[in-house]
N, CA, C and O atoms as a DFTB+ gen file, in Angstrom:
736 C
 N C O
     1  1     121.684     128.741      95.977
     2  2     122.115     127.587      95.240
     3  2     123.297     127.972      94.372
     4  3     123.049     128.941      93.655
     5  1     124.282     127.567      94.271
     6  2     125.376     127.847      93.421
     7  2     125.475     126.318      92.050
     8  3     125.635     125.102      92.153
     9  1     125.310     127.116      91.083
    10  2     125.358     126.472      89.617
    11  2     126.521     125.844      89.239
    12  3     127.650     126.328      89.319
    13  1     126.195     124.654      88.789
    14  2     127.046     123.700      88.848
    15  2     128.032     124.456      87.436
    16  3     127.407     125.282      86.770
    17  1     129.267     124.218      87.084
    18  2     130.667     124.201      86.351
    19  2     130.314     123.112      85.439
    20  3     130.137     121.984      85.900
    21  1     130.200     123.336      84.244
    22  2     129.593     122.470      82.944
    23  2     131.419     122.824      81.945
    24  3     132.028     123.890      82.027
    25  1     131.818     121.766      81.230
    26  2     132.903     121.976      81.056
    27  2     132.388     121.647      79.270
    28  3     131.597     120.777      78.904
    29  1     133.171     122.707      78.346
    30  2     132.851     122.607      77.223
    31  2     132.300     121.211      76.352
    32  3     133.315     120.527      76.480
    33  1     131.597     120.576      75.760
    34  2     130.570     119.766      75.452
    35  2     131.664     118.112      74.571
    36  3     132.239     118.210      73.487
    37  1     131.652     117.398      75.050
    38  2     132.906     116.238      74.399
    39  2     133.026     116.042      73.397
    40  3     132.142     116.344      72.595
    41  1     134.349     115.361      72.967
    42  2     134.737     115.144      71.215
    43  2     134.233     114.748      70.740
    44  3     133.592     114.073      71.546
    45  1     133.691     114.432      69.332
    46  2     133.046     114.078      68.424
    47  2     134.225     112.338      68.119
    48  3     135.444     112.319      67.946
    49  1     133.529     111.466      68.148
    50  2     133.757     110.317      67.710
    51  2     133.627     110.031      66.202
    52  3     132.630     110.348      65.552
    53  1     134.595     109.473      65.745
    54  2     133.868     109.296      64.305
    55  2     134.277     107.867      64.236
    56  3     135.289     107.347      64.704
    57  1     132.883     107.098      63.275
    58  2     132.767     105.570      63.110
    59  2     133.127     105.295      61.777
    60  3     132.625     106.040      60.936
    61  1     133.967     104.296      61.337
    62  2     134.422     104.216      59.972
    63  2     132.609     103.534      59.159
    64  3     131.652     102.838      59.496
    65  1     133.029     104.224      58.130
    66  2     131.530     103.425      57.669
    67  2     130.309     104.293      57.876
    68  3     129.456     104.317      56.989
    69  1     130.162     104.996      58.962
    70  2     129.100     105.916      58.640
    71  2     128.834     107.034      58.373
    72  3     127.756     107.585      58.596
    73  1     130.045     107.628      57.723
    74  2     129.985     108.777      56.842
    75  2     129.658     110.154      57.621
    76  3     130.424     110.757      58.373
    77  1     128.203     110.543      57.224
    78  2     128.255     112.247      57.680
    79  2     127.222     111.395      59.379
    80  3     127.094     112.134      60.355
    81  1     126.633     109.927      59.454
    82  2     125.768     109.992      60.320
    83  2     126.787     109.040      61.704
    84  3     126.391     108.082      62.369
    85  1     128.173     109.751      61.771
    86  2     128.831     109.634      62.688
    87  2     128.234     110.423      63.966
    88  3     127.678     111.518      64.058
    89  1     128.677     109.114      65.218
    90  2     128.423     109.409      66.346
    91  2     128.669     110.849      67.452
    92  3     129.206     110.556      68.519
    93  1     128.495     111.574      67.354
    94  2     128.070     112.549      68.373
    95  2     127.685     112.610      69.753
    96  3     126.829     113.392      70.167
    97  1     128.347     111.739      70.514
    98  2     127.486     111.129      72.003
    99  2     127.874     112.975      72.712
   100  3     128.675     113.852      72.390
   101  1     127.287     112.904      73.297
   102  2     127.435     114.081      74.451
   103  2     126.739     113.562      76.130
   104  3     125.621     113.199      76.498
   105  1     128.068     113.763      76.824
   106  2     127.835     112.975      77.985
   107  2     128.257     114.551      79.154
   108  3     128.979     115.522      78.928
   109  1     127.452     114.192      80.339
   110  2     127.582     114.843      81.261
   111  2     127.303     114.107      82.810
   112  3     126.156     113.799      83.135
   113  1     128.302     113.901      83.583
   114  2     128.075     113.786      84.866
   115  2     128.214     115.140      85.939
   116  3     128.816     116.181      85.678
   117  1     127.652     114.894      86.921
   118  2     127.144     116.017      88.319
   119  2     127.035     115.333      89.232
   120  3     126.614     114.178      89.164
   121  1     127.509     116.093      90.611
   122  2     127.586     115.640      91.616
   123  2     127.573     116.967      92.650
   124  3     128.435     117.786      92.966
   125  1     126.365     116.798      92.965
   126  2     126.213     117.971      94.323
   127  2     125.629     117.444      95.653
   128  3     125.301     116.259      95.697
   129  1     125.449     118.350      96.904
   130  2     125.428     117.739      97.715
   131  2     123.816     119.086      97.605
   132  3     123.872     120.258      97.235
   133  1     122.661     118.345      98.048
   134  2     121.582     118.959      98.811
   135  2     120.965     118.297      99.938
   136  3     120.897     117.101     100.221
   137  1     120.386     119.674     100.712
   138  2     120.017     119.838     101.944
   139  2     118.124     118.458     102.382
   140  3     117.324     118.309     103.307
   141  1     118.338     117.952     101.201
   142  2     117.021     116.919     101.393
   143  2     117.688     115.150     101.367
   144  3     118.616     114.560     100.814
   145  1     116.419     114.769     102.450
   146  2     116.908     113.532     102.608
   147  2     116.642     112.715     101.005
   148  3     115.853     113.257     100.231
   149  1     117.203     111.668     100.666
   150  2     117.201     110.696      99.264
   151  2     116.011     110.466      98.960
   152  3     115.380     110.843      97.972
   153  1     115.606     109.654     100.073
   154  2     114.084     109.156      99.613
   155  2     112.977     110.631      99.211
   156  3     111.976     110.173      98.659
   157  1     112.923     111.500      99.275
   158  2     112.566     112.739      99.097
   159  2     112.713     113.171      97.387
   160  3     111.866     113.424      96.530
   161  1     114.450     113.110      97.364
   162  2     114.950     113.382      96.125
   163  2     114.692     112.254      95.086
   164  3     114.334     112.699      93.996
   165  1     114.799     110.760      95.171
   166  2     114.414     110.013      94.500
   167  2     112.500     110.085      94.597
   168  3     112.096     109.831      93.463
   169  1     111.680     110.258      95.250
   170  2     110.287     110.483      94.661
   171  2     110.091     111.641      93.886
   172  3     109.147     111.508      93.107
   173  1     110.765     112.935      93.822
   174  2     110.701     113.895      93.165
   175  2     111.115     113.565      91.943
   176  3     110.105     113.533      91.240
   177  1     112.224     113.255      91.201
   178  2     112.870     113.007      90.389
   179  2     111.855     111.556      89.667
   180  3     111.384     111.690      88.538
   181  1     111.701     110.686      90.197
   182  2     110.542     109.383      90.317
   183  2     109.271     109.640      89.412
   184  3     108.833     108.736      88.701
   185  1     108.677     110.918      89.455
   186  2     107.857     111.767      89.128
   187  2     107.030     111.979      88.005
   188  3     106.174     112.838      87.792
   189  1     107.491     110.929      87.250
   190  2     107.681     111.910      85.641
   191  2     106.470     112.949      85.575
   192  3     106.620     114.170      85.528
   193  1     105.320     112.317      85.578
   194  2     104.312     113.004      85.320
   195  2     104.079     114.420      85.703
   196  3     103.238     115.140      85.164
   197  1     104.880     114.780      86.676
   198  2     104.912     116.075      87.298
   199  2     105.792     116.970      86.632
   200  3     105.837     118.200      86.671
   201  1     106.415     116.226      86.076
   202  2     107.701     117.137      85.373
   203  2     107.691     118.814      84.871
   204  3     108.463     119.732      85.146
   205  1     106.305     118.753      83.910
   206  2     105.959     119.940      82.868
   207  2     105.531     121.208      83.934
   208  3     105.544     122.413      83.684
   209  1     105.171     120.567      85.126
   210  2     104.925     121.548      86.521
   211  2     106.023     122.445      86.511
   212  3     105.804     123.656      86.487
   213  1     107.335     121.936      86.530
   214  2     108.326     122.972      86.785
   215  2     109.891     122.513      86.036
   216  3     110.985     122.879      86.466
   217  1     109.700     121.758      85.001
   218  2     111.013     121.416      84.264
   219  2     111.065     122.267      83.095
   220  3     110.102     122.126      82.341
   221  1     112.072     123.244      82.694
   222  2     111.999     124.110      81.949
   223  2     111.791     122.953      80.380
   224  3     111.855     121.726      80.464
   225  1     111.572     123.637      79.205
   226  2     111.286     122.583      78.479
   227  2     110.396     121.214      77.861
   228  3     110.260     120.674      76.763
   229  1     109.989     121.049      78.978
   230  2     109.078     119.603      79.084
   231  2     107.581     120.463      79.203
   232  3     107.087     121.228      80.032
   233  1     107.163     119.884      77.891
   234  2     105.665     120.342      77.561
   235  2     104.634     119.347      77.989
   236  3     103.481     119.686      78.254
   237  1     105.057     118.137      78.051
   238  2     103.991     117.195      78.096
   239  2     104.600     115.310      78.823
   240  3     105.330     114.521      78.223
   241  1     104.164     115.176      79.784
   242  2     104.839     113.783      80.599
   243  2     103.519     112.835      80.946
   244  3     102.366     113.104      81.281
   245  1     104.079     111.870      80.758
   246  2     102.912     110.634      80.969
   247  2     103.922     109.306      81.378
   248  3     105.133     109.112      81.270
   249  1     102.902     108.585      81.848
   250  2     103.466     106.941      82.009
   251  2     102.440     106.223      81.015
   252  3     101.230     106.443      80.950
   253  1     103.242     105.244      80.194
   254  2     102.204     104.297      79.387
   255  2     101.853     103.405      79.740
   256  3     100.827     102.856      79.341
   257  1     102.819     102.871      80.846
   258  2     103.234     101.579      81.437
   259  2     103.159     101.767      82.735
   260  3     103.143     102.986      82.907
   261  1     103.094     101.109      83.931
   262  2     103.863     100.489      85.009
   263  2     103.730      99.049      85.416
   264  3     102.688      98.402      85.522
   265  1     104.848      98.696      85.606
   266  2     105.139      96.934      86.022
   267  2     105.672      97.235      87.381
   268  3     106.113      98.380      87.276
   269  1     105.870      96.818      88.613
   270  2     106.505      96.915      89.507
   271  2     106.875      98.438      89.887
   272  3     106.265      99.397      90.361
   273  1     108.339      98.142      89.387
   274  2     109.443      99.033      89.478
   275  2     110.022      99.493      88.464
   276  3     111.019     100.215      88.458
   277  1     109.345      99.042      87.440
   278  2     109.612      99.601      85.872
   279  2     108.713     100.566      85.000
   280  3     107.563     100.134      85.078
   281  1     108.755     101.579      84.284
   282  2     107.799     102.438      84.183
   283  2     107.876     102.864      82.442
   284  3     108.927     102.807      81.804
   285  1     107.207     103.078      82.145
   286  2     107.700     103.198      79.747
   287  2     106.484     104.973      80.472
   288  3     105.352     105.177      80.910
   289  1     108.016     105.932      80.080
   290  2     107.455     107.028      79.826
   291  2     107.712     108.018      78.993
   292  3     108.863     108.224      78.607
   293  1     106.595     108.822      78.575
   294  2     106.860     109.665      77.558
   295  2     106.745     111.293      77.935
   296  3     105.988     112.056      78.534
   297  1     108.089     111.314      77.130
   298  2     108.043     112.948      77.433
   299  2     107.619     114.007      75.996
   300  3     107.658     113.620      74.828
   301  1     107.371     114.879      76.284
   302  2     107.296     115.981      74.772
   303  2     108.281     117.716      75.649
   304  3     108.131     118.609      76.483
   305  1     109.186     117.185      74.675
   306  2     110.472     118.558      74.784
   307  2     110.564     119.618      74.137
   308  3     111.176     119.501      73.076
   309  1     110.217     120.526      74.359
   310  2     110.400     121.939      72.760
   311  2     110.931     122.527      73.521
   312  3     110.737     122.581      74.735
   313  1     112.266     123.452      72.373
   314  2     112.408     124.808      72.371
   315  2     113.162     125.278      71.415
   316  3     114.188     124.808      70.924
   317  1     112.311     126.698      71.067
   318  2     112.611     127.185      69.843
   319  2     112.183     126.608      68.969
   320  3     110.996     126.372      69.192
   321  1     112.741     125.946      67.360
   322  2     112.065     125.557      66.896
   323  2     111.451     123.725      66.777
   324  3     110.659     123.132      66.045
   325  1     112.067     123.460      67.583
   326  2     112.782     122.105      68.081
   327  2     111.871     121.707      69.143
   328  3     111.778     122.151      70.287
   329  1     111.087     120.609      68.440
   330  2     109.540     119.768      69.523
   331  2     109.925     118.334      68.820
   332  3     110.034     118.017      67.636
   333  1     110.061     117.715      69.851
   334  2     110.522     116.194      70.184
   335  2     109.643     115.395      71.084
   336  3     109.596     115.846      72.229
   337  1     108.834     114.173      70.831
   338  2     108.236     113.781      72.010
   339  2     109.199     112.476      71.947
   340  3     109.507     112.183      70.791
   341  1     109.658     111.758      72.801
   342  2     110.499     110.588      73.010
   343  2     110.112     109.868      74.386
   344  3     109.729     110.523      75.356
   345  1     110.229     108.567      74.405
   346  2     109.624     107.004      75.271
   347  2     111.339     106.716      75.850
   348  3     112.429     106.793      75.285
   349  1     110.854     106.312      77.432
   350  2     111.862     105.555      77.860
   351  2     111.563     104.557      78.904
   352  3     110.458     104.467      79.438
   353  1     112.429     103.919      79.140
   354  2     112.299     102.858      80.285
   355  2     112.723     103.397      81.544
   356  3     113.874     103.833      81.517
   357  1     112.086     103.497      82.707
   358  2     112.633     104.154      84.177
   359  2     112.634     103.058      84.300
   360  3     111.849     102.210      83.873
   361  1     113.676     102.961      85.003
   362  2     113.750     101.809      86.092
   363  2     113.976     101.878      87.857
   364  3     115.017     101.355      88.256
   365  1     113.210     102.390      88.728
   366  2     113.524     102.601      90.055
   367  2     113.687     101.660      90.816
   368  3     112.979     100.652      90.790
   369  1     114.738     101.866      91.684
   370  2     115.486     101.373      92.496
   371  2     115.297     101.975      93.863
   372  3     116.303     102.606      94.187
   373  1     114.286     101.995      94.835
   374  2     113.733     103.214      95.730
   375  2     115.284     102.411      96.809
   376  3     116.093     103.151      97.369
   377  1     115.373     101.000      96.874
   378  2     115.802     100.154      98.115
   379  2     117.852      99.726      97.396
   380  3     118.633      98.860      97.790
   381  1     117.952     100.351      96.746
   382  2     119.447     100.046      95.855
   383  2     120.291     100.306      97.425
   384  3     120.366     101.394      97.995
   385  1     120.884      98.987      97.922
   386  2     122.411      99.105      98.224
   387  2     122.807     100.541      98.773
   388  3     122.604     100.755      99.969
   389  1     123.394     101.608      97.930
   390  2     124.031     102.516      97.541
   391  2     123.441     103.383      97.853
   392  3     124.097     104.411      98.018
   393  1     121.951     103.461      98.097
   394  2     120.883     104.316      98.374
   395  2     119.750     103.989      97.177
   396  3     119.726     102.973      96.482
   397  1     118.732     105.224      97.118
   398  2     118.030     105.294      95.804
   399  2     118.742     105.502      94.719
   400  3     119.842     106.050      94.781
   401  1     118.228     105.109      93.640
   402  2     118.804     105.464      91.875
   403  2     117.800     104.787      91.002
   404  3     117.143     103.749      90.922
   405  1     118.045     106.018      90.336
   406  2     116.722     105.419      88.977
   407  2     117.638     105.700      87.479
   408  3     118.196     106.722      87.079
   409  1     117.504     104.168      86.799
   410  2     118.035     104.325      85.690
   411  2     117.344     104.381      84.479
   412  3     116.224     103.905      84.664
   413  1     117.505     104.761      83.266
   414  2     116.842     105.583      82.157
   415  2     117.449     105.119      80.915
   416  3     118.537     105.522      80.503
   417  1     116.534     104.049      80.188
   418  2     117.326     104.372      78.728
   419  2     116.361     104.372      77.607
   420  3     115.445     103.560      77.475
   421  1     116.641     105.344      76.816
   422  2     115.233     105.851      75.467
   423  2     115.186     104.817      74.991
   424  3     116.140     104.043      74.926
   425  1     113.761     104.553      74.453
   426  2     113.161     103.478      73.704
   427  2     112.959     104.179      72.026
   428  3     113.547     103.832      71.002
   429  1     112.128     105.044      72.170
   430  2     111.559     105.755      70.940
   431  2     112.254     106.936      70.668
   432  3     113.081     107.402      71.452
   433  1     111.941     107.475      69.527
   434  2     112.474     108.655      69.647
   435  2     113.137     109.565      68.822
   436  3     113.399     109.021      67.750
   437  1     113.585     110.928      68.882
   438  2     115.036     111.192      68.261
   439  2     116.454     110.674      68.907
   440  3     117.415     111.054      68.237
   441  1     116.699     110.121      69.722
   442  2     117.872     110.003      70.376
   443  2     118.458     108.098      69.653
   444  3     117.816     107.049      69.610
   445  1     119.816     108.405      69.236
   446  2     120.493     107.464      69.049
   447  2     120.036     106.224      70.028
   448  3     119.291     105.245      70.001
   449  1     121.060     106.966      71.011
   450  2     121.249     106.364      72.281
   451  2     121.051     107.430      73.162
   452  3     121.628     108.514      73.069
   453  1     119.898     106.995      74.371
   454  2     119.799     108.407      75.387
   455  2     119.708     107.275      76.833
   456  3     118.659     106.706      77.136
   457  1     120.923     107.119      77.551
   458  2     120.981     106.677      78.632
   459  2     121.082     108.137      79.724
   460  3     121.361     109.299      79.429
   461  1     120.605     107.299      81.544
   462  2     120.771     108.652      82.688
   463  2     121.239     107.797      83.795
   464  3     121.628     106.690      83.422
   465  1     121.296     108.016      84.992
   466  2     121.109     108.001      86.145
   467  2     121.438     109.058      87.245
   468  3     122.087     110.076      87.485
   469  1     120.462     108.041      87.814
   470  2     120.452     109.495      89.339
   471  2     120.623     108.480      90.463
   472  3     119.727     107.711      90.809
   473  1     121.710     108.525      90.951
   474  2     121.703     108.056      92.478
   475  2     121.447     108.968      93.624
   476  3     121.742     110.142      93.400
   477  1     120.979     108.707      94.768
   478  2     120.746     109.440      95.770
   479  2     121.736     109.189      97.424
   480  3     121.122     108.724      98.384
   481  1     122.890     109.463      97.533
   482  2     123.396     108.709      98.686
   483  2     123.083     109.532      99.318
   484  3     122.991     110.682      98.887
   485  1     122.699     109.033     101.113
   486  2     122.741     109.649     102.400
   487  2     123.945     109.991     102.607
   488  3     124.908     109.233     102.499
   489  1     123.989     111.271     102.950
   490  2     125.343     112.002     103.528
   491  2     124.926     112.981     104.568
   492  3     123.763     113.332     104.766
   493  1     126.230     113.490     105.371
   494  2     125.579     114.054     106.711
   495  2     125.314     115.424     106.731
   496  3     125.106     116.084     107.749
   497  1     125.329     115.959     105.239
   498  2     124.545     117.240     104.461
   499  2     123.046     116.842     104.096
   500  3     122.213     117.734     103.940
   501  1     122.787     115.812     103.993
   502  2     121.480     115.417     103.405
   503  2     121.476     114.542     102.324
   504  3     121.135     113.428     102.723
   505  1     121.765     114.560     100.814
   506  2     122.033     113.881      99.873
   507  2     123.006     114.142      98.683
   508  3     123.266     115.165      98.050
   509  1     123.471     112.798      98.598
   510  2     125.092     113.660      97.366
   511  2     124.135     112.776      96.491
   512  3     123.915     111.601      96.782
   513  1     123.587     113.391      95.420
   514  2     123.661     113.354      93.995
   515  2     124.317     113.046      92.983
   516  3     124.968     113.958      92.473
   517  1     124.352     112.200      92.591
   518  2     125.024     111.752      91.330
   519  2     124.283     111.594      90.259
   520  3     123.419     110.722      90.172
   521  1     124.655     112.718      89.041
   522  2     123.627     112.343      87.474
   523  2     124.541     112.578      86.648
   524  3     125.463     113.394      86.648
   525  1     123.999     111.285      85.473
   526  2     124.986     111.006      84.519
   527  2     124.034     110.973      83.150
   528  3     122.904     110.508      83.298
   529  1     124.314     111.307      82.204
   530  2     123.391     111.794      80.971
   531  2     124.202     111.174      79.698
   532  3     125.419     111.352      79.726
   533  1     123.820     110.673      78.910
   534  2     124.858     110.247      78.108
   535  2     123.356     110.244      76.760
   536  3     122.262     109.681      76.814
   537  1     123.985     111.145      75.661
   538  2     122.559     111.297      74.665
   539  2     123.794     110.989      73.122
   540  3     125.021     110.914      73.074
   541  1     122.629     110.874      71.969
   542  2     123.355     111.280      71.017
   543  2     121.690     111.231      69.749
   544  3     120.860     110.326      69.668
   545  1     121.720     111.977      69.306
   546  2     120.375     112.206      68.718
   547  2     120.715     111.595      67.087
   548  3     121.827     111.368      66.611
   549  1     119.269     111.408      66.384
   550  2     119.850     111.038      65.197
   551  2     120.142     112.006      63.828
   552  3     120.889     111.874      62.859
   553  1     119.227     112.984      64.223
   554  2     119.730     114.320      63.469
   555  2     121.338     115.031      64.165
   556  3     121.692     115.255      65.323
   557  1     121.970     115.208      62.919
   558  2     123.003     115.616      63.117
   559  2     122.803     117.260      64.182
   560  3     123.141     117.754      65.257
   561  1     121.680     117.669      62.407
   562  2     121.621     119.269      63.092
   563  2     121.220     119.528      64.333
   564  3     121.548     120.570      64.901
   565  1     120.325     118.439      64.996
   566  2     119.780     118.744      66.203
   567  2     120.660     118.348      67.051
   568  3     120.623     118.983      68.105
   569  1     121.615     117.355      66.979
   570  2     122.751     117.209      68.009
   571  2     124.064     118.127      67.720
   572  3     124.977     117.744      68.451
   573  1     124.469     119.258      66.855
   574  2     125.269     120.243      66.925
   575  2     124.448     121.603      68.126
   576  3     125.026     122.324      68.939
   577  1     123.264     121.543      67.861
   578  2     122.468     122.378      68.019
   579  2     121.995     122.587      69.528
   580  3     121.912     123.606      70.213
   581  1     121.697     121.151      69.812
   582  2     121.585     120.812      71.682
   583  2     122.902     120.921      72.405
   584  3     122.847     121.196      73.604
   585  1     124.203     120.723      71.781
   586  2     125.660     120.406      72.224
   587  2     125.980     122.124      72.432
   588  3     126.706     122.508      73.350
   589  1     125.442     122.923      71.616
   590  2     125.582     124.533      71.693
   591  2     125.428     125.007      73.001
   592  3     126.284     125.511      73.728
   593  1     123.915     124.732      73.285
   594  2     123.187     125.142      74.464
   595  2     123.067     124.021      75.737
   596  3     122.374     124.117      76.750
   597  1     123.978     122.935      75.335
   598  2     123.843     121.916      76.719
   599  2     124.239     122.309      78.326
   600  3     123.763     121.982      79.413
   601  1     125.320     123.151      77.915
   602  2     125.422     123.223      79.406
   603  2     124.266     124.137      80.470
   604  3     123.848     124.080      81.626
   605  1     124.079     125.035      79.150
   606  2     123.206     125.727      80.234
   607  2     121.802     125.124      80.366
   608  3     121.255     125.384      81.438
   609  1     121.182     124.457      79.600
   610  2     120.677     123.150      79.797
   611  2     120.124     122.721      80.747
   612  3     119.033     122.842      81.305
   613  1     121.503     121.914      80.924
   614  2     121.696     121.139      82.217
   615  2     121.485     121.955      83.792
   616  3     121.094     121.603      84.905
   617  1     121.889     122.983      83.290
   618  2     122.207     124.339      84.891
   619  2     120.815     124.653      85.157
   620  3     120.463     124.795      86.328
   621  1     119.737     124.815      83.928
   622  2     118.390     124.866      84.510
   623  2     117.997     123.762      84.756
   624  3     117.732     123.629      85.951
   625  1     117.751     122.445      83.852
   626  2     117.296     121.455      84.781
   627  2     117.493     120.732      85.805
   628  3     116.723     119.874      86.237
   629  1     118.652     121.078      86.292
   630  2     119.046     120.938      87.973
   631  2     118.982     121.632      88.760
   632  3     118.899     121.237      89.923
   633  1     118.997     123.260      88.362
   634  2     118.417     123.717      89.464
   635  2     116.489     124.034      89.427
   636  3     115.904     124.951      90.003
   637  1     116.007     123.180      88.750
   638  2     114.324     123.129      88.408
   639  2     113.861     122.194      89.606
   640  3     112.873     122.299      90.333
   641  1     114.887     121.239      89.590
   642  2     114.789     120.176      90.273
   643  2     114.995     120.724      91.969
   644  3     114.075     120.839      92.779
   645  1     116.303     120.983      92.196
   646  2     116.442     121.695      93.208
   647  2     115.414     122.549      93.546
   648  3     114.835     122.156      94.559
   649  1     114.864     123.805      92.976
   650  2     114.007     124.869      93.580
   651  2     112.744     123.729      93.626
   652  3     112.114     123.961      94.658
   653  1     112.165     122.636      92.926
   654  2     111.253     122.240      92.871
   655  2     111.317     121.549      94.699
   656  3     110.449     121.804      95.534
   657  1     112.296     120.851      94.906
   658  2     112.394     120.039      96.273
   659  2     112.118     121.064      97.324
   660  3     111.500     120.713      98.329
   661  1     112.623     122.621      97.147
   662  2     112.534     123.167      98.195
   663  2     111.081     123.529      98.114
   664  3     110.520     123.411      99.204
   665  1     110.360     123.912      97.194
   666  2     109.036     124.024      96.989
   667  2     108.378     122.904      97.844
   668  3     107.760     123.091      98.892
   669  1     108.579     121.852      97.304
   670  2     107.502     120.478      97.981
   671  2     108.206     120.388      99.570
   672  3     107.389     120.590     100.469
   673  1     109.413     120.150      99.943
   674  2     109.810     120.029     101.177
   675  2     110.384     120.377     101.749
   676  3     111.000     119.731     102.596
   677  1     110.499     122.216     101.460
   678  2     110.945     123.557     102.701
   679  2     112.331     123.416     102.753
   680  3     113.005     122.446     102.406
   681  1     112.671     124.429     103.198
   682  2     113.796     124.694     103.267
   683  2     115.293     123.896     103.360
   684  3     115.370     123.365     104.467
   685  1     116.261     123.698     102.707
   686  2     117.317     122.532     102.271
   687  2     117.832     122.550     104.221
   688  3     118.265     123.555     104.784
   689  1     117.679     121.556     104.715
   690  2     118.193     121.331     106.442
   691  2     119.643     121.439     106.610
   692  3     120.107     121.738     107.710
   693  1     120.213     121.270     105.837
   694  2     121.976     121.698     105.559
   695  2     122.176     122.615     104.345
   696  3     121.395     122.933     103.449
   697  1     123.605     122.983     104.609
   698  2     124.001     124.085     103.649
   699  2     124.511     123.399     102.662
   700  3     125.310     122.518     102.978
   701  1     124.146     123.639     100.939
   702  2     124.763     122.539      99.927
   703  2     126.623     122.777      99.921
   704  3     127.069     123.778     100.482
   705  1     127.206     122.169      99.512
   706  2     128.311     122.363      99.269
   707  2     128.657     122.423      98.296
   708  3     127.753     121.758      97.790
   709  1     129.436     122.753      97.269
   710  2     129.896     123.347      95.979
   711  2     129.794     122.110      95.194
   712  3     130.506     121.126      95.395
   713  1     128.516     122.227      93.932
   714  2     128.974     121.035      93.229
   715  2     129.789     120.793      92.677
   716  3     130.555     121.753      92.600
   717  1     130.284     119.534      91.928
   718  2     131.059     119.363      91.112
   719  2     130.399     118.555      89.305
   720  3     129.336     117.962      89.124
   721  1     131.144     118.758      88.608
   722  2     129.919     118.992      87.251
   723  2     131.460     118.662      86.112
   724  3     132.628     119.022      86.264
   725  1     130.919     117.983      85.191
   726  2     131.898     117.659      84.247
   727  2     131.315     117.279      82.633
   728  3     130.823     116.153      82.555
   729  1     131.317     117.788      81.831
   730  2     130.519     117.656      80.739
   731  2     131.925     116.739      79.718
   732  3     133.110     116.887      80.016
   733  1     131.603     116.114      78.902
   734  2     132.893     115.691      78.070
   735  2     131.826     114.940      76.511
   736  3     132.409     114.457      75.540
C-alpha cells in the first residue's frame, strides 16, 4: 500500500467578532484507487459499529438510531490525553448515481463543524475513493493540537480501512495506483 501525500494542515480563518474563538476549519480531501469492488468498500466504511475492531483511536462505536438510510452515531476517540465521545448523522447512499457515498455531519460534540464524505466509484482497478473531511473543534487547544498530528492521522485511518478490506475480502484484485491526497 503506498501512503497517501498529506500537504501541510490549512490557513487559519479569522471571523471579525470572535476574538480568540476564531475559526480553525481543517479540511482534507483523498483520492485513491483500491483493488475492492464499492459495494464492499461502502459496507465496510457503512460499519460504524465495527470501527474500534481496527480504527486506530476509536475506543467505543454505536448506532442510537436507524431510520431507513439514516443512522445518529456515536463514536468515543482518545489519544494521549485527549478522550472525546461525539454523535453524527450518516447518511447512506448504497444506490447514489455516482456509485456508493455516505455523508456525515456531527450533531454533538467537541467539533464546531465536523462534515465527511466517502464516495465509492467503479473503476477498472476496482474502486476510486473519494474522502473529504472538513472539522473544526471548539477548543482552540484541541484544534492546534489535532492540526499538529492530522496528517499522520489521516495516513493511519486510511490505511486501517484499507488493511481492514483486505482482512474481510482477500487480497486487493488490481494493483492500487498512487493516491492522490491534499490537506488545506
Amino acid at each position: 500500500m503506498i501512503s497517501p501525500v498529506c500537504a501541510p494542515p490549512g490557513k487559519h480563518r479569522w471571523q471579525p467578532g470572535r476574538g480568540l474563538e476564531r475559526s480553525l476549519i481543517t479540511r482534507h480531501a483523498e483520492r485513491r484507487f483500491v483493488g475492492h469492488a464499492p459495494e464492499q468498500l461502502f459496507d465496510l466504511v457503512a460499519d460504524v459499529r465495527r470501527y474500534p475492531e481496527f480504527l486506530p483511536w476509536c475506543q467505543a462505536a454505536r448506532v442510537r438510531r436507524r431510520e431507513g438510510l439514516v443512522e445518529i452515531a456515536e463514536l468515543a476517540i482518545g489519544f494521549g490525553p485527549f478522550h472525546e465521545k461525539f454523535v453524527s448523522r450518516v447518511e447512506l447512499a448504497p444506490e447514489h448515481a455516482d456509485g456508493p457515498r455516505i455523508d456525515t455531519t456531527g450533531l454533538e460534540g467537541p467539533f464546531r463543524r465536523l462534515v465527511s464524505r466517502w464516495t465509492f466509484q467503479p473503476h477498472p482497478e476496482g474502486t476510486l475513493i473519494d474522502f473529504a473531511l472538513e472539522f473544526d473543534f471548539r477548543s482552540v487547544l484541541l484544534q492546534q493540537t489535532v492540526r499538529l498530528l492530522f496528517a499522520e492521522a489521516v495516513r493511519r485511518m486510511v490505511s486501517a480501512f484499507e488493511a481492514r478490506a483486505t482482512e474481510l475480502y482477500g487480497k486487493p484484485t488490481a494493483r492500487p495506483a498512487t493516491p492522490a491526497s491534499r490537506a488545506r
